[in-house]
Each structure stands twice: as structure tokens, then as C-alpha cells.
N, C-alpha and C positions, 0 to 999 in steps of 0.2 A: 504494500500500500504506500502509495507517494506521499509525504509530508509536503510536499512544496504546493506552492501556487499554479489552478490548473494555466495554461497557456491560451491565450485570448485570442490568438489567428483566426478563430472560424466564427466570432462572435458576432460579424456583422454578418454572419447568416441566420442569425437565432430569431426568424419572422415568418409568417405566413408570405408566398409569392404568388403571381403570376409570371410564366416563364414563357419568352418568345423564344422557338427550337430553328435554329437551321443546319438543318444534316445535307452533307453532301451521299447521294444516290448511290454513283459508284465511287467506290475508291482506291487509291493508288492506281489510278490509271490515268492520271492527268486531266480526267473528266471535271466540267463544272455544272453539274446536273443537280443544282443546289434544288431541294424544296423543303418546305415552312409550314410551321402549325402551334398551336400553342399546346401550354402545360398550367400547371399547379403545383407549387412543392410546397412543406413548411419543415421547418428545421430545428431541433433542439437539442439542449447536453445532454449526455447520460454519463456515466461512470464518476460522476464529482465535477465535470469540466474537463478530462482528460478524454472527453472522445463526444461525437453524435451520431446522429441519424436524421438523414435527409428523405422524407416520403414524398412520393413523385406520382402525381399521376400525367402522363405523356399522350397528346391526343393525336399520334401520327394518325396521316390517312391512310396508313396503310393497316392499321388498327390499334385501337386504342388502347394501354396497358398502365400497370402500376409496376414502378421500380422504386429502391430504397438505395439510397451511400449510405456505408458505415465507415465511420472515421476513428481514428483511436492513435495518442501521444506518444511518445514513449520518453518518458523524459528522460531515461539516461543518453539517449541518442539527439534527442530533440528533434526527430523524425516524425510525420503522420504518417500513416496508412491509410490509404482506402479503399474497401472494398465496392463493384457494384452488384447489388441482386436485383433482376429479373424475373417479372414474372413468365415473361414467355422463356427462359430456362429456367426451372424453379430447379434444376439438378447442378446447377452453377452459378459460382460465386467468384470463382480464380485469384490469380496472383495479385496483391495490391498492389496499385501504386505509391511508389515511396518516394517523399520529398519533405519541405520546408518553407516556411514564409520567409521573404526579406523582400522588407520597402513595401509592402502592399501588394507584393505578387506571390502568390505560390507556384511553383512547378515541379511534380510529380511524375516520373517516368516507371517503366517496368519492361520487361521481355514479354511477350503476348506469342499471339498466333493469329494469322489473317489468311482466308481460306487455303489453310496448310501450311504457310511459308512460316517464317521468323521473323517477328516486325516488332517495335520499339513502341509502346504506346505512351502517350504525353498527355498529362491534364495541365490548364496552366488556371489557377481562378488570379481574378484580378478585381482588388479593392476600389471601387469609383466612388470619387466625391460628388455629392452632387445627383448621382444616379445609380442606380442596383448595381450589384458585382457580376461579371460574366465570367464563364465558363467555358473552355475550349477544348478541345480532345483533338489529338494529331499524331498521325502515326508516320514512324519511318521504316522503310525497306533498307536502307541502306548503312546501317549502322547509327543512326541520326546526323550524318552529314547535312541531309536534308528532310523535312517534314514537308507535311499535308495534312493541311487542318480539314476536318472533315464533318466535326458537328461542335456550334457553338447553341450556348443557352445564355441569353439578357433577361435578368432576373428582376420585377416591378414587385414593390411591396405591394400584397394586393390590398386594395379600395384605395389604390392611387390613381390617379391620371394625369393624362397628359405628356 
């Protein structure tokens, strides 16, 4: 059990959202077959402040689902984790992405897999004044020489506008 103070990095997510999604269609294939739909998340602490859980419901047209991030500290590392579950794979959870905040950005990479090959996946959140925090996912083929970002999330407190 941690005696220290939990760590504050994910606290400007601690709110009910509306989320604008844009996923790219295909990817790593140079394609720009962007399309758009919205979401719902809302986000709180569990474990003391040393971790959350993000509930998502995602209104793709290609069908509508609910997924959850688990996030979790480590303070001897000062490392996050995060996990994503799916409900359209409720038999997978996979390898977290591991990273850290500095300045208002976080970026979090992992080894993954992308139909069969070895790909590098990247979330990057990013703190905005002024307006909701976004969310980016990118994967590389190539050892991350290079990325392709392939689905971003702009996060609106919901009962805001404008």
C-alpha cells in the first residue's frame, strides 16, 4: 500500500463527457478514409487516486458499443498503464500501454499486433486550456520511425456548448 500522495495527471479527466470520435477506416496503408460519430465517457478514481476507469459508450456507425480504460500508477516507476476493454472482444484486454505525463502531455506506447504483423501502438492524451483534453492513438510499422495516427477523441464536458 502507497503512503504517498496519489498522482494528479489524469484528474482533468474526473467528469462526465461528450466525445467527438475520428477513426481512420483503413490503416497503415497511407489511406485517408477518415469517418466521425460521437461518444459518451465519464471518468473517475479508484484505488485511492493511484488508478481509474474510463466508461465509454462509442456510437460508431458501424455499431454501436461500450468500452472501459483502466488506468493504474505505479509509483515506484512513476509509470501509468493502461488497459483497453471491449465489449465487442469481451475475451481481450492485452498488453498496456506504458508511459508518463510531462508538461500537459502524456504518451504511452506498447508492442501490439495489427492484422498479424508487429506494430508499435501510441496513445498520446493532451491537456487543453480553454477546451477538453484529446486523445490520439497511432500506430507504427516500422519500429516508430514513423506513425499514423488513426483515431483521435475531443472530449466536451457534457451540458457544455459551443
Amino acid at each position: 500500500m502507497s503512503d504517498g500522495k496519489p498522482p494528479g495527471d489524469f484528474d482533468f479527466l474526473f467528469h462526465d463527457w461528450t466525445v467527438h470520435h475520428r477513426k481512420l477506416a483503413t490503416r497503415l496503408a497511407g489511406a485517408q478514409d477518415w469517418f466521425e460519430f460521437e461518444g459518451v465517457s465519464t471518468t473517475r478514481p479508484v484505488m485511492g487516486g493511484f488508478g481509474n476507469i474510463e466508461d465509454n459508450i462509442l456510437m460508431d456507425p458501424n455499431g454501436s458499443y461500450r468500452a472501459v480504460a483502466l488506468r493504474n500508477h505505479d509509483s515506484a516507476t512513476g509509470l501509468w498503464r493502461i488497459w483497453w476493454l471491449d465489449m465487442r472482444f469481451p475475451e481481450s484486454i492485452g498488453a498496456p500501454v506504458v508511459g508518463k505525463f510531462e508538461g500537459g502531455r502524456g504518451e504511452f506506447v506498447a508492442q501490439d499486433s495489427f492484422e498479424g504483423r508487429p506494430v508499435q501502438l501510441r496513445f498520446i492524451w493532451t491537456v487543453q486550456a480553454g477546451t477538453g483534453p484529446r486523445w490520439e492513438q497511432a500506430m507504427s510499422d516500422d519500429g516508430g520511425r514513423t506513425w499514423e495516427t488513426n483515431w483521435l477523441m475531443d472530449f466536451r464536458r457534457a451540458g457544455m456548448t459551443g
